[in-house]
MOPAC internal coordinates of N, CA, C and O (Angstrom, degrees):
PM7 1SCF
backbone

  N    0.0000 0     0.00 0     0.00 0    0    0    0
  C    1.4350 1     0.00 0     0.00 0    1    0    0
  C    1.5267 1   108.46 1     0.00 0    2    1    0
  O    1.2310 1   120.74 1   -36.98 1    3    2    1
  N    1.2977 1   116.18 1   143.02 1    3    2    1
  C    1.1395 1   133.52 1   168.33 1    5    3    2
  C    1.4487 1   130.34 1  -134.33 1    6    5    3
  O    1.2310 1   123.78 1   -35.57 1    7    6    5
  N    1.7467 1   110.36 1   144.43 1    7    6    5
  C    1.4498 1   125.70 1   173.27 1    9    7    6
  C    1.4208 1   125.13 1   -76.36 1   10    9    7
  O    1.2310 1   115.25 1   -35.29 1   11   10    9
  N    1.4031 1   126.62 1   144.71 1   11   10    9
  C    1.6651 1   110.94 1   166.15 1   13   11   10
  C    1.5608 1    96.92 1  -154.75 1   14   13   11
  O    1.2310 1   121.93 1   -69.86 1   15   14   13
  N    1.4567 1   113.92 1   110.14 1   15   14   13
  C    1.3064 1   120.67 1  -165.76 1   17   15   14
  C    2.0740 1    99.21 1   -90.59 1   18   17   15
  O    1.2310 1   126.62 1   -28.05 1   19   18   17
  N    1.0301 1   104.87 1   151.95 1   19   18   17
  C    1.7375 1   110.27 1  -170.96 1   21   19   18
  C    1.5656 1    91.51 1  -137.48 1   22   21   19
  O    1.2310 1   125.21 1   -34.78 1   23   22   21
  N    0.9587 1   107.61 1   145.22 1   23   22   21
  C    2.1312 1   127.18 1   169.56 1   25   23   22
  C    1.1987 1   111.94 1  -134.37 1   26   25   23
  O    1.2310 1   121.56 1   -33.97 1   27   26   25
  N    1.4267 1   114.62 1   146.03 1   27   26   25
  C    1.5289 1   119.75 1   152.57 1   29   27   26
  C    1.6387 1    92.06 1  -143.94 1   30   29   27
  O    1.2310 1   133.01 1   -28.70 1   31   30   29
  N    1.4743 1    92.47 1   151.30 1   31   30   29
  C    1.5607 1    98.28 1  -173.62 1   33   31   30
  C    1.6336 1    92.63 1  -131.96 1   34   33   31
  O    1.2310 1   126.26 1   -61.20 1   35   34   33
  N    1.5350 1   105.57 1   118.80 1   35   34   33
  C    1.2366 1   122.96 1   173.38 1   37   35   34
  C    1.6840 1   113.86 1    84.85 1   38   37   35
  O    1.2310 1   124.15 1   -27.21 1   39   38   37
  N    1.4607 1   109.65 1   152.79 1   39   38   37
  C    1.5464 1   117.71 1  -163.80 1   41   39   38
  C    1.3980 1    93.39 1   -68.45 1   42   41   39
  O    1.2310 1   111.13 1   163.08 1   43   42   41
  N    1.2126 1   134.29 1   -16.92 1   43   42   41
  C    1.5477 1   129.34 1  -149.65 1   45   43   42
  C    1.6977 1   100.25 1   -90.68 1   46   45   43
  O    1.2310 1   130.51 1  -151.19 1   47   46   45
  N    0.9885 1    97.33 1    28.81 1   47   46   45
  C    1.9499 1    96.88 1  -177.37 1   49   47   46
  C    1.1950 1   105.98 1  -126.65 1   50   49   47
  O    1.2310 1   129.52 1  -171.54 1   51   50   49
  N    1.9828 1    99.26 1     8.46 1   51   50   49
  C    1.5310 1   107.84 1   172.49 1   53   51   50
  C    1.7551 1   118.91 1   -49.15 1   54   53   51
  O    1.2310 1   107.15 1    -3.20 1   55   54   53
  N    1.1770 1   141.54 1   176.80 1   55   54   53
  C    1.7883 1   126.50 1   158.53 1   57   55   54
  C    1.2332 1    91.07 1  -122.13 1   58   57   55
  O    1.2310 1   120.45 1   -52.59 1   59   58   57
  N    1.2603 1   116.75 1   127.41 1   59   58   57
  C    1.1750 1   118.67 1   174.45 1   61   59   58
  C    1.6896 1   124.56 1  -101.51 1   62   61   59
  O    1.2310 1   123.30 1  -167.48 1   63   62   61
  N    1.1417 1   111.28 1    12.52 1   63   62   61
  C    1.3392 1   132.42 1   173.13 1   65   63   62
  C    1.6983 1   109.31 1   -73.92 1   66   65   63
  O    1.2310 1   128.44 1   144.60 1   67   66   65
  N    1.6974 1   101.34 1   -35.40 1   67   66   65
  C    1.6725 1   105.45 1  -172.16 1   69   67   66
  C    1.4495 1   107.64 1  -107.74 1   70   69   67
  O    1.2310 1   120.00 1  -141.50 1   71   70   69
  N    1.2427 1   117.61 1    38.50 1   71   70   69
  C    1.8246 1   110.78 1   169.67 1   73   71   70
  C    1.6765 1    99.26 1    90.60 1   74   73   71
  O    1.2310 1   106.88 1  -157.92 1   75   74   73
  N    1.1049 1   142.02 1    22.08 1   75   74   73
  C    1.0433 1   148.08 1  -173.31 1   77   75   74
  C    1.7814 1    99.83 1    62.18 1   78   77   75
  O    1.2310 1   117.40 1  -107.51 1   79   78   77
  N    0.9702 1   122.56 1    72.49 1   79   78   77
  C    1.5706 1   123.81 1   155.07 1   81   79   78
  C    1.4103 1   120.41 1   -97.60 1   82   81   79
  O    1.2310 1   122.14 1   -49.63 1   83   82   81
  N    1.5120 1   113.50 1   130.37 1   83   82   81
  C    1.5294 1    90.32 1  -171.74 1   85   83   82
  C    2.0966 1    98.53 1   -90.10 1   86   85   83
  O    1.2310 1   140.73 1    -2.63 1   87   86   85
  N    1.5456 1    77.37 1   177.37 1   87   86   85
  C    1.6173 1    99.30 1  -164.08 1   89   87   86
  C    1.7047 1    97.12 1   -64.34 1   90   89   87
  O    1.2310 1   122.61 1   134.38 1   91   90   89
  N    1.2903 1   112.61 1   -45.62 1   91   90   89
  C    1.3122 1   121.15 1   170.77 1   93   91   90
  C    1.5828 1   117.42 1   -19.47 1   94   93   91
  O    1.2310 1   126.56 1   112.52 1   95   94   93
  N    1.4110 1   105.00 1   -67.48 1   95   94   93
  C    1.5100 1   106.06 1   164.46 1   97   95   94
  C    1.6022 1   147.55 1   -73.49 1   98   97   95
  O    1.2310 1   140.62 1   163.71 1   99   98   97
  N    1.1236 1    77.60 1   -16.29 1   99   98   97
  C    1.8018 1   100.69 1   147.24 1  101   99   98
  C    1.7379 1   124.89 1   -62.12 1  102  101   99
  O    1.2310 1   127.16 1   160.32 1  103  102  101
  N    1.1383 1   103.82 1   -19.68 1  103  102  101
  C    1.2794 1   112.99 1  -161.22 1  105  103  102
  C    1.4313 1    92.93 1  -112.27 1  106  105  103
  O    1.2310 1   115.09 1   107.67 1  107  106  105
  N    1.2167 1   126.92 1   -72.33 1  107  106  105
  C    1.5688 1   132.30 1   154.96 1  109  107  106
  C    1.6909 1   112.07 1    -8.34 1  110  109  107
  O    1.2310 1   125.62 1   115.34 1  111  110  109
  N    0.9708 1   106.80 1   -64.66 1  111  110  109
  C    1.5860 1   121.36 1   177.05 1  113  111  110
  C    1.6462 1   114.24 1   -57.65 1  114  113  111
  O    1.2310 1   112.21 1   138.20 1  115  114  113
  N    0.9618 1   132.30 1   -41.80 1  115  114  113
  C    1.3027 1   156.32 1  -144.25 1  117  115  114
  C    1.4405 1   104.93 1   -99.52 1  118  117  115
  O    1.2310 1   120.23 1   148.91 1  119  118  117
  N    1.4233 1   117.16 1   -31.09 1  119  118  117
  C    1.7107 1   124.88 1  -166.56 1  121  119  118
  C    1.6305 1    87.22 1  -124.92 1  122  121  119
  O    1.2310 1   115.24 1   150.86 1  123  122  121
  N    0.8310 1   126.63 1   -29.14 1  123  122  121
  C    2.1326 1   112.17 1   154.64 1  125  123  122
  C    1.1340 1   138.02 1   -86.62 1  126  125  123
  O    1.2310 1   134.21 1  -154.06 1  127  126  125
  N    1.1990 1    90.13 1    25.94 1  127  126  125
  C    1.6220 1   101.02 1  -175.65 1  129  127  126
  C    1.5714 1   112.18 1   -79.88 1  130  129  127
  O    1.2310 1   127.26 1   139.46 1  131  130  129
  N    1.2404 1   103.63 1   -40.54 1  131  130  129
  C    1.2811 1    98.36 1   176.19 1  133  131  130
  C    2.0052 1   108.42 1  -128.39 1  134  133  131
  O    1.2310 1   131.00 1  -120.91 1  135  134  133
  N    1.2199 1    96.38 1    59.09 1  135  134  133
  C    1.7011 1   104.41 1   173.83 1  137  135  134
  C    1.3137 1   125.45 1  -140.50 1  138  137  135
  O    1.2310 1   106.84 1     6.14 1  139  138  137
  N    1.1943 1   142.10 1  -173.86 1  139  138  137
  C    1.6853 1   108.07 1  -156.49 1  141  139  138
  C    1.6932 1    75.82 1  -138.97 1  142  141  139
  O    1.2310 1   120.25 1   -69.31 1  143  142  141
  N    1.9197 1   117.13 1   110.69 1  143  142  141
  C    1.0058 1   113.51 1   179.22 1  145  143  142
  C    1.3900 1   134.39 1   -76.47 1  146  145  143
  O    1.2310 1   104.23 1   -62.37 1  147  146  145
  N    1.4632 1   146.69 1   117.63 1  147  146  145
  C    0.8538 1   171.07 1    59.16 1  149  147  146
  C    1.7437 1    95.78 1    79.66 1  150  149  147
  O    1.2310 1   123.72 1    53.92 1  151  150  149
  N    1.1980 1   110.47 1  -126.08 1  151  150  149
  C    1.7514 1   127.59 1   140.77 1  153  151  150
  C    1.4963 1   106.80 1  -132.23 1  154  153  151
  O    1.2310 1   139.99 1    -2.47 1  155  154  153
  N    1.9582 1    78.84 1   177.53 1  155  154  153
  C    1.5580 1    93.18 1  -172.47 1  157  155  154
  C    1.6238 1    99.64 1  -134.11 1  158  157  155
  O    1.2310 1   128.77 1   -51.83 1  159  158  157
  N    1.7166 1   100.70 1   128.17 1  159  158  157
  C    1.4367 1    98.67 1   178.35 1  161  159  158
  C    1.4322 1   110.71 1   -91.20 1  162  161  159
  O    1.2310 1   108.06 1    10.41 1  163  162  161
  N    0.9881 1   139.91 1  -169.59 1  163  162  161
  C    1.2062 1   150.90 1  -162.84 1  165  163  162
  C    1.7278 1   136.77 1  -169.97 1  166  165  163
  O    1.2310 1   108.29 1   -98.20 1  167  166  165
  N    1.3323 1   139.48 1    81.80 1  167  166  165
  C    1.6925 1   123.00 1  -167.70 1  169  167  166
  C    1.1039 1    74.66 1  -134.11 1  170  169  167
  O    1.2310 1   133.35 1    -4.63 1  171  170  169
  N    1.2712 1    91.81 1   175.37 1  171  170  169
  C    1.8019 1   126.06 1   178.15 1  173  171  170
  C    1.7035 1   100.79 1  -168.80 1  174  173  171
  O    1.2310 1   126.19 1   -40.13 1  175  174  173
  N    1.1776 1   105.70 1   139.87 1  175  174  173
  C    1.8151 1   119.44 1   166.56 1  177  175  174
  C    1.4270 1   107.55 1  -135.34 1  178  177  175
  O    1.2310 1   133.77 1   -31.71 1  179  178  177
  N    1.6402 1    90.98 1   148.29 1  179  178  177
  C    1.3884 1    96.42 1   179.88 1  181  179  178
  C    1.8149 1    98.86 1  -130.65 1  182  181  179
  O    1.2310 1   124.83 1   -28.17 1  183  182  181
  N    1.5505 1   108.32 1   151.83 1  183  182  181
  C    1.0859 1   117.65 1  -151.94 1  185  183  182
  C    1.7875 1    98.65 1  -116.96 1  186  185  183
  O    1.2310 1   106.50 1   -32.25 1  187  186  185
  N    1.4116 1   142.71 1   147.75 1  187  186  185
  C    1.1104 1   142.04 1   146.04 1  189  187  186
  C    1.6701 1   133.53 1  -142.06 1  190  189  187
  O    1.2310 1   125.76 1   -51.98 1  191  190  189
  N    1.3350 1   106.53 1   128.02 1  191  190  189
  C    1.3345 1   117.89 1  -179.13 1  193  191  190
  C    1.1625 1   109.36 1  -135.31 1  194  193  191
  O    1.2310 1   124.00 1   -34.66 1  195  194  193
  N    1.8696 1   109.93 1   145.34 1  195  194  193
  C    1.1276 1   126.24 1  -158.74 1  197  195  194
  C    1.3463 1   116.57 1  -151.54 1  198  197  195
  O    1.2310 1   113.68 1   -58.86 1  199  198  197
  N    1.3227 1   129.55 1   121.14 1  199  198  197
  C    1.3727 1   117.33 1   168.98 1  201  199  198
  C    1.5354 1   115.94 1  -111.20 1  202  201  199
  O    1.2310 1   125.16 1    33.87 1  203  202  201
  N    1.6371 1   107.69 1  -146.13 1  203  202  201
  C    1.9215 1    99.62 1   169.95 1  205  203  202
  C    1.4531 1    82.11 1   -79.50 1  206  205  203
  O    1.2310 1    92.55 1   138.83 1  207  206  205
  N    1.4409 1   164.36 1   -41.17 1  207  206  205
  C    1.2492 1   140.80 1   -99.39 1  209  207  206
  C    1.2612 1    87.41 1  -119.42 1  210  209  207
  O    1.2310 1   113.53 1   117.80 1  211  210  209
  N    1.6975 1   129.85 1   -62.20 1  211  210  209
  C    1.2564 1   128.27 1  -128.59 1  213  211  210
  C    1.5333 1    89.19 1  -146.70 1  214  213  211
  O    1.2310 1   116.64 1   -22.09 1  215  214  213
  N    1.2170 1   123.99 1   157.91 1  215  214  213
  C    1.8836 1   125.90 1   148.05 1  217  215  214
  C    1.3867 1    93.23 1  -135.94 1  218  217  215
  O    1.2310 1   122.56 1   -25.46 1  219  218  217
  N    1.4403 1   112.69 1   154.54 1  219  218  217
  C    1.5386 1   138.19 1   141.69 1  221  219  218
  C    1.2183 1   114.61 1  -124.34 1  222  221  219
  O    1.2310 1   136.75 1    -6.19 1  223  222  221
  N    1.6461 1    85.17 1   173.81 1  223  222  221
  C    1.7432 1   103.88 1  -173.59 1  225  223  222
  C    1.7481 1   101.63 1  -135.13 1  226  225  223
  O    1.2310 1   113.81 1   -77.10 1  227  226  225
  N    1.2850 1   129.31 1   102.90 1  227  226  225
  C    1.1788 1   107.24 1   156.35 1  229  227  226
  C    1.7074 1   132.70 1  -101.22 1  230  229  227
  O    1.2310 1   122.85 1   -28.57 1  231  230  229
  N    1.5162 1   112.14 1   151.43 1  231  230  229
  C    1.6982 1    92.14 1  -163.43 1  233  231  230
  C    1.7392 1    92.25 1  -122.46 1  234  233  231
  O    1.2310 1   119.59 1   -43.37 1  235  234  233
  N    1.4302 1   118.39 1   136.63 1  235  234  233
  C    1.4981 1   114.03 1   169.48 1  237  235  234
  C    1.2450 1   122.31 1  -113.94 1  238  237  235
  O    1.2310 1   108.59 1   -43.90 1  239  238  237
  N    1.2750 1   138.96 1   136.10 1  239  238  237
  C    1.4338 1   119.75 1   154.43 1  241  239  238
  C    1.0123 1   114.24 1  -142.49 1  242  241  239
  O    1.2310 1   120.18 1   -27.86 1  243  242  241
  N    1.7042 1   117.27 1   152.14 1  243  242  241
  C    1.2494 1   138.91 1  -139.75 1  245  243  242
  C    1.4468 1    99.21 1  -156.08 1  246  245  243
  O    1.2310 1   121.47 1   -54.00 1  247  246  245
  N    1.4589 1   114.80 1   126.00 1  247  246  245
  C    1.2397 1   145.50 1  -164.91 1  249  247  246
  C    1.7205 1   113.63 1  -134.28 1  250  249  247
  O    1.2310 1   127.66 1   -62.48 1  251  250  249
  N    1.2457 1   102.86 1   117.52 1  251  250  249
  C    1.7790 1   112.46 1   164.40 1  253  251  250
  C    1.3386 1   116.48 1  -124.17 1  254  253  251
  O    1.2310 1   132.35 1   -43.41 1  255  254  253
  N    1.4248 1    93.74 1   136.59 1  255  254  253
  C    1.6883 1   109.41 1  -167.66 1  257  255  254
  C    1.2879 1   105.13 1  -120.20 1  258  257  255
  O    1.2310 1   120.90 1   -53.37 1  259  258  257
  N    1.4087 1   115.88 1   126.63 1  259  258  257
  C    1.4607 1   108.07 1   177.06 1  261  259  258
  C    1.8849 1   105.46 1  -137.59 1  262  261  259
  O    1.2310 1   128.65 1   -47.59 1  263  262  261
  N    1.4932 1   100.93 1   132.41 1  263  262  261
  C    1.3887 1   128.48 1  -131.98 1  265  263  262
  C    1.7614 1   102.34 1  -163.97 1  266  265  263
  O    1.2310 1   139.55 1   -23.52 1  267  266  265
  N    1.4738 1    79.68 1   156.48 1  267  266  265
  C    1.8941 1    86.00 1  -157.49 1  269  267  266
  C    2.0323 1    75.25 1  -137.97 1  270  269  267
  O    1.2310 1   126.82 1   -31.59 1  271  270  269
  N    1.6441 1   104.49 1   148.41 1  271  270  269
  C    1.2727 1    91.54 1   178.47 1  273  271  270
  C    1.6485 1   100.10 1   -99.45 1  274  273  271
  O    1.2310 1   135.33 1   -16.30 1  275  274  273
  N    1.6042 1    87.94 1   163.70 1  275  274  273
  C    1.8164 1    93.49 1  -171.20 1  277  275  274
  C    1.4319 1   107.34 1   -60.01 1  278  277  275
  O    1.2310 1   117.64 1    -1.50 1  279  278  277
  N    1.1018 1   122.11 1   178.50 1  279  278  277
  C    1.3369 1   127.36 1  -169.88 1  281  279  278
  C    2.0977 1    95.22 1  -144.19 1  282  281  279
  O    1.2310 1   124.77 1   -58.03 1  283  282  281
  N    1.0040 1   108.45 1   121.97 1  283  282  281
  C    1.9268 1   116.65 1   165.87 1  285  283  282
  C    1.0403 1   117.61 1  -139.30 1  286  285  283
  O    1.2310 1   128.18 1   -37.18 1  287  286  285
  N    1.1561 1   101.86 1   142.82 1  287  286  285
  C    1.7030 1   128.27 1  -167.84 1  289  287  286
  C    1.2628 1   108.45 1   -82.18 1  290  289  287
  O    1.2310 1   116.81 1   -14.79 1  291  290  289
  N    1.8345 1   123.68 1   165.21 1  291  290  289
  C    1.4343 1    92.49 1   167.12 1  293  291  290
  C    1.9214 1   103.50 1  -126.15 1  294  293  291
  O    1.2310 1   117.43 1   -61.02 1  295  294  293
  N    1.2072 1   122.49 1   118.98 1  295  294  293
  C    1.6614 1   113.57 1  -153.85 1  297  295  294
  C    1.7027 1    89.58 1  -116.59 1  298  297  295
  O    1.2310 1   136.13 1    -3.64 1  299  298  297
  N    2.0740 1    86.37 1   176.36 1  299  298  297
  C    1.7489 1    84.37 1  -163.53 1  301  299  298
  C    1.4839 1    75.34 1  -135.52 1  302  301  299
  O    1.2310 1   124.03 1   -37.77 1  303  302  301
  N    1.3692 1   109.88 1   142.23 1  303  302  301
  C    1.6323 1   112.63 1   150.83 1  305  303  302
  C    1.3617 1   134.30 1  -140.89 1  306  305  303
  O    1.2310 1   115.36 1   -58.83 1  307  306  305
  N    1.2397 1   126.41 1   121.17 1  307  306  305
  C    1.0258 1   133.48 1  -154.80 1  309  307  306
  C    1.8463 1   140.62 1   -98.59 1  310  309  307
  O    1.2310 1   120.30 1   -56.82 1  311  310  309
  N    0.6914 1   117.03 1   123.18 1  311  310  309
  C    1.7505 1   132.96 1  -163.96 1  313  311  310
  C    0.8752 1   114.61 1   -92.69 1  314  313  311
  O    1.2310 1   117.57 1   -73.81 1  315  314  313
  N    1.4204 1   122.22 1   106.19 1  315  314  313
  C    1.7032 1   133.48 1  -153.93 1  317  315  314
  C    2.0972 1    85.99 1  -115.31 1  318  317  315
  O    1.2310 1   122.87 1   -24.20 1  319  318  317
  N    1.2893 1   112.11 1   155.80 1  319  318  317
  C    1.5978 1   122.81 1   174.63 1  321  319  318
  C    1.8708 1   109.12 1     5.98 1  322  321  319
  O    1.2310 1   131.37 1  -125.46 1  323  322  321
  N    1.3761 1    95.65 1    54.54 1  323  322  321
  C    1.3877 1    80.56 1   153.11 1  325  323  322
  C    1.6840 1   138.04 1  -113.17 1  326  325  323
  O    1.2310 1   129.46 1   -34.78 1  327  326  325
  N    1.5104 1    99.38 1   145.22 1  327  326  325
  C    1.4344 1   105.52 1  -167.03 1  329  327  326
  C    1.2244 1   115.35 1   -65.78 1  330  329  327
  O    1.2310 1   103.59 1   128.09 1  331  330  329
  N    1.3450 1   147.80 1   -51.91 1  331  330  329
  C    1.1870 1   140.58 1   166.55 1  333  331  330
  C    1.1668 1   127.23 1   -88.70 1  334  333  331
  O    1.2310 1   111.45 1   -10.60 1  335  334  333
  N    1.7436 1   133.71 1   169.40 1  335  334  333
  C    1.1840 1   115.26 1   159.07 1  337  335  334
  C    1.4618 1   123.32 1   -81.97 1  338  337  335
  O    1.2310 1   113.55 1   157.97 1  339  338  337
  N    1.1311 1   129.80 1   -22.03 1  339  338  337
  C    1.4500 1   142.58 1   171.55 1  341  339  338
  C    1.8449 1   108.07 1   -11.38 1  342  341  339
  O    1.2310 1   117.10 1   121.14 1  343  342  341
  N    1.5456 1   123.11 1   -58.86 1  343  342  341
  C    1.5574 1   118.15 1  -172.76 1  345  343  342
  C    1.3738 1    86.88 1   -95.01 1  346  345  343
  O    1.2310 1   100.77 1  -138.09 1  347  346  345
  N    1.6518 1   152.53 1    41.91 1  347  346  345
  C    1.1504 1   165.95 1   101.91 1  349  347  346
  C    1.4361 1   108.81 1   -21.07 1  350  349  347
  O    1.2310 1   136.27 1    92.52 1  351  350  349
  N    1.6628 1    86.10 1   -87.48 1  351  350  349
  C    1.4349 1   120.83 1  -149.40 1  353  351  350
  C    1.7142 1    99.91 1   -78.11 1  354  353  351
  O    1.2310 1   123.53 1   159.86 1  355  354  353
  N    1.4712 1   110.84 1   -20.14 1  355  354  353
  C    1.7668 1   108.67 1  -157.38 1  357  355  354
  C    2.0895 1    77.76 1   -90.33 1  358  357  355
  O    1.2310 1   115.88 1   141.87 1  359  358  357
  N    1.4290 1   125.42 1   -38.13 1  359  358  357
  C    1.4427 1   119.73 1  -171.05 1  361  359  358
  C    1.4146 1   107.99 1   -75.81 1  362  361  359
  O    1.2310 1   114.25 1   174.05 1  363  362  361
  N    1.4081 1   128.49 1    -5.95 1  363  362  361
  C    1.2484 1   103.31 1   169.47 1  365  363  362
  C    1.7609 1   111.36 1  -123.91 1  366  365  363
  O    1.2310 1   125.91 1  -167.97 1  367  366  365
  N    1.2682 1   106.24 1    12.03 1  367  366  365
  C    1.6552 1   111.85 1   177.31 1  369  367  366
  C    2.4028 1    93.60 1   -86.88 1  370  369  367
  O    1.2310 1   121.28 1   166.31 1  371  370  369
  N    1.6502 1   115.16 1   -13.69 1  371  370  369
  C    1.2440 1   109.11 1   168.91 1  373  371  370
  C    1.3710 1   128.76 1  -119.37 1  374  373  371
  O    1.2310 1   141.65 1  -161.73 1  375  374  373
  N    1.2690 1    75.58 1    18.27 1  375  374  373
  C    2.1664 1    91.92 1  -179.79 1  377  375  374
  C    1.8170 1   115.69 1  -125.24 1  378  377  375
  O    1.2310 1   121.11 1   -34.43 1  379  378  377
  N    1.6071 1   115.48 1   145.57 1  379  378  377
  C    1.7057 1   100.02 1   174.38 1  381  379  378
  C    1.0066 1   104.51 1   -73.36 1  382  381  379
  O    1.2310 1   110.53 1   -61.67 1  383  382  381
  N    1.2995 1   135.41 1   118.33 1  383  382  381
  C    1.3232 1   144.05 1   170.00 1  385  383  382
  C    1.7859 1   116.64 1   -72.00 1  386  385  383
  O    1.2310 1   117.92 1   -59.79 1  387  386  385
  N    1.5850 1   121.56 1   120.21 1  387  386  385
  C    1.0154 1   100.96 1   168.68 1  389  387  386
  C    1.6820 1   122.26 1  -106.36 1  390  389  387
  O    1.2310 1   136.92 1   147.68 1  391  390  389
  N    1.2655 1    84.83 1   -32.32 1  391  390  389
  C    2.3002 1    91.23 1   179.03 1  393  391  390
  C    1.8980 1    77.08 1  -145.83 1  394  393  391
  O    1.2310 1   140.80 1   -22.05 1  395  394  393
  N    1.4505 1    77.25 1   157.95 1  395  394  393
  C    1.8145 1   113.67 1   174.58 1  397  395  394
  C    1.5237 1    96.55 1  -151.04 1  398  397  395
  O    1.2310 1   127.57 1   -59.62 1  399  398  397
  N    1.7816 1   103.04 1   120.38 1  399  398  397
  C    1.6141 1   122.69 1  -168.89 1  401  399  398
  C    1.6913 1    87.76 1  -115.92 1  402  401  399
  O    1.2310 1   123.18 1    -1.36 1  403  402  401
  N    1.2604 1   111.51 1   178.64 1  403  402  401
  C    1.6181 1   135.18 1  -175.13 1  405  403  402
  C    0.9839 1   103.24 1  -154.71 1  406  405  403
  O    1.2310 1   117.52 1   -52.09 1  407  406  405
  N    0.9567 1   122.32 1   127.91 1  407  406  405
  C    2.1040 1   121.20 1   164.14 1  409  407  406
  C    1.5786 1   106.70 1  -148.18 1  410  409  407
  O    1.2310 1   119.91 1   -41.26 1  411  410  409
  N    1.3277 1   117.77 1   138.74 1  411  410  409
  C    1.2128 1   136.75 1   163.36 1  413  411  410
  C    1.6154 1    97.08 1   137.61 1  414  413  411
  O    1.2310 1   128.16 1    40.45 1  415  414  413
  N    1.3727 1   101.90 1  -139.55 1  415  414  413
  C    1.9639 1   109.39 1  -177.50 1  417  415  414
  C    1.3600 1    99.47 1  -162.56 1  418  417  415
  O    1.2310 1   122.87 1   -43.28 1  419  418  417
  N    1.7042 1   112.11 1   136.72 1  419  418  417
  C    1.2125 1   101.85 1  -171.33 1  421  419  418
  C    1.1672 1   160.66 1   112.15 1  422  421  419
  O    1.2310 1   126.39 1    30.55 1  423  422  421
  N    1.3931 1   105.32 1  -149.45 1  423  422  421
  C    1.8853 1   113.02 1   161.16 1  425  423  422
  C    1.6697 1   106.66 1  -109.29 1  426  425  423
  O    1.2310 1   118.99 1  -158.46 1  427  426  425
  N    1.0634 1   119.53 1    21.54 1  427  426  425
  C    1.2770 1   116.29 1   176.22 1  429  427  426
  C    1.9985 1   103.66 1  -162.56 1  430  429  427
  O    1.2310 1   137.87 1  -109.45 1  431  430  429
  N    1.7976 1    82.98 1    70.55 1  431  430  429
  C    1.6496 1   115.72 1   153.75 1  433  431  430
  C    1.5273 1   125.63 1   -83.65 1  434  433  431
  O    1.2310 1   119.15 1   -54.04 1  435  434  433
  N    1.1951 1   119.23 1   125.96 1  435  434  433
  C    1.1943 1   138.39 1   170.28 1  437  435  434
  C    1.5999 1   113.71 1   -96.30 1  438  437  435
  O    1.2310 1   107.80 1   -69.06 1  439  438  437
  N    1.3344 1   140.38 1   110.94 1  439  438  437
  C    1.7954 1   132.43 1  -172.57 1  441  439  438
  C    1.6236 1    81.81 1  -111.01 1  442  441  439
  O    1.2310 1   135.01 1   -16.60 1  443  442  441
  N    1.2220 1    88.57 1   163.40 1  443  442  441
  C    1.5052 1    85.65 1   179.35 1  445  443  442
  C    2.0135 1    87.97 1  -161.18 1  446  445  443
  O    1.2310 1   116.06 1   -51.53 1  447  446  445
  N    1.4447 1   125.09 1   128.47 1  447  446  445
  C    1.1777 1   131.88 1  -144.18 1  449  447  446
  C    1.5362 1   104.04 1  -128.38 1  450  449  447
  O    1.2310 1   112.95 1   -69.00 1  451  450  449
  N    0.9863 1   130.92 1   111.00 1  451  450  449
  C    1.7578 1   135.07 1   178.17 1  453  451  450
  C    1.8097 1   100.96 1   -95.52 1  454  453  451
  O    1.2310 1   128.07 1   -45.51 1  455  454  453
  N    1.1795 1   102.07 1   134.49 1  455  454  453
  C    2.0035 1   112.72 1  -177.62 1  457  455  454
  C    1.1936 1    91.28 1  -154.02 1  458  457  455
  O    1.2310 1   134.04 1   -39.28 1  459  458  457
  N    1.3838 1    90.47 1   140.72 1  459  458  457
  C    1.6240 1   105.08 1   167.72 1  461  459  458
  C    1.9719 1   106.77 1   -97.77 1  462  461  459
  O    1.2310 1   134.33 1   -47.76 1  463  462  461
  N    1.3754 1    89.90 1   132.24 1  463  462  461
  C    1.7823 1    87.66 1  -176.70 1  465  463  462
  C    1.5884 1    87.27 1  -124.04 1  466  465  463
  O    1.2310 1   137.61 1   -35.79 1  467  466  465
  N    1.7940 1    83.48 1   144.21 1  467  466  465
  C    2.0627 1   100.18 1   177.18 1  469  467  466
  C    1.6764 1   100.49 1   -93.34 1  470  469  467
  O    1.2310 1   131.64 1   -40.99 1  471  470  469
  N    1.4175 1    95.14 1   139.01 1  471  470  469
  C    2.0691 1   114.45 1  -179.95 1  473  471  470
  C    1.4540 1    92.48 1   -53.11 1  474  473  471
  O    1.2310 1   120.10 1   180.00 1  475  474  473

């Protein structure tokens, strides 16, 4: 298992190009994309001080993700005399395909199919 702590400090790291999304989740999104999530914590505080002269606002948030990375195998399966391509084409339109080989001549094809599958 693993940690990956993320910050943004203050609303102003909003993007306002995407509907007000902050960047935060952009970033969140971006580093789980390919990791197998765990949970995700989440706080934020916001801070204010004020006198006659001046006020601020500061806003934080702070996110921990804990996440294990995926793990994939890499498997082969193989297609002895088949007549159509149809259980071809339907096994690799639901599998990651990495190479597709052919060997023999003919009516007596052998395919033989390498995919990477995630644990």
């Amino acid at each position: 298992m693993k940690v990956k702590i993320m910050h943004q400090v203050d609303w102003r790291g909003w993007d306002d190009r995407k509907g007000k999304i902050p960047i935060l989740e952009d970033q969140i999104n971006k580093f789980i994309a390919d990791k197998e999530v765990i949970d995700i914590k989440y706080s934020n505080s916001i801070s204010m001080a004020a006198n006659q002269e001046m006020s601020d606002t500061d806003h934080d948030e702070s996110v921990l993700i804990i996440y294990e990375d995926k793990l994939s195998t890499i498997k082969q399966k193989t297609f002895e005399y088949v007549s159509n391509d149809s259980e071809i084409n339907d096994f690799t339109r639901k599998h990651d395909v990495i190479k597709i080989e052919h060997f023999g001549a003919l009516d007596d094809v052998t395919t033989i199919i390498t995919y990477k599958e995630e644990k």
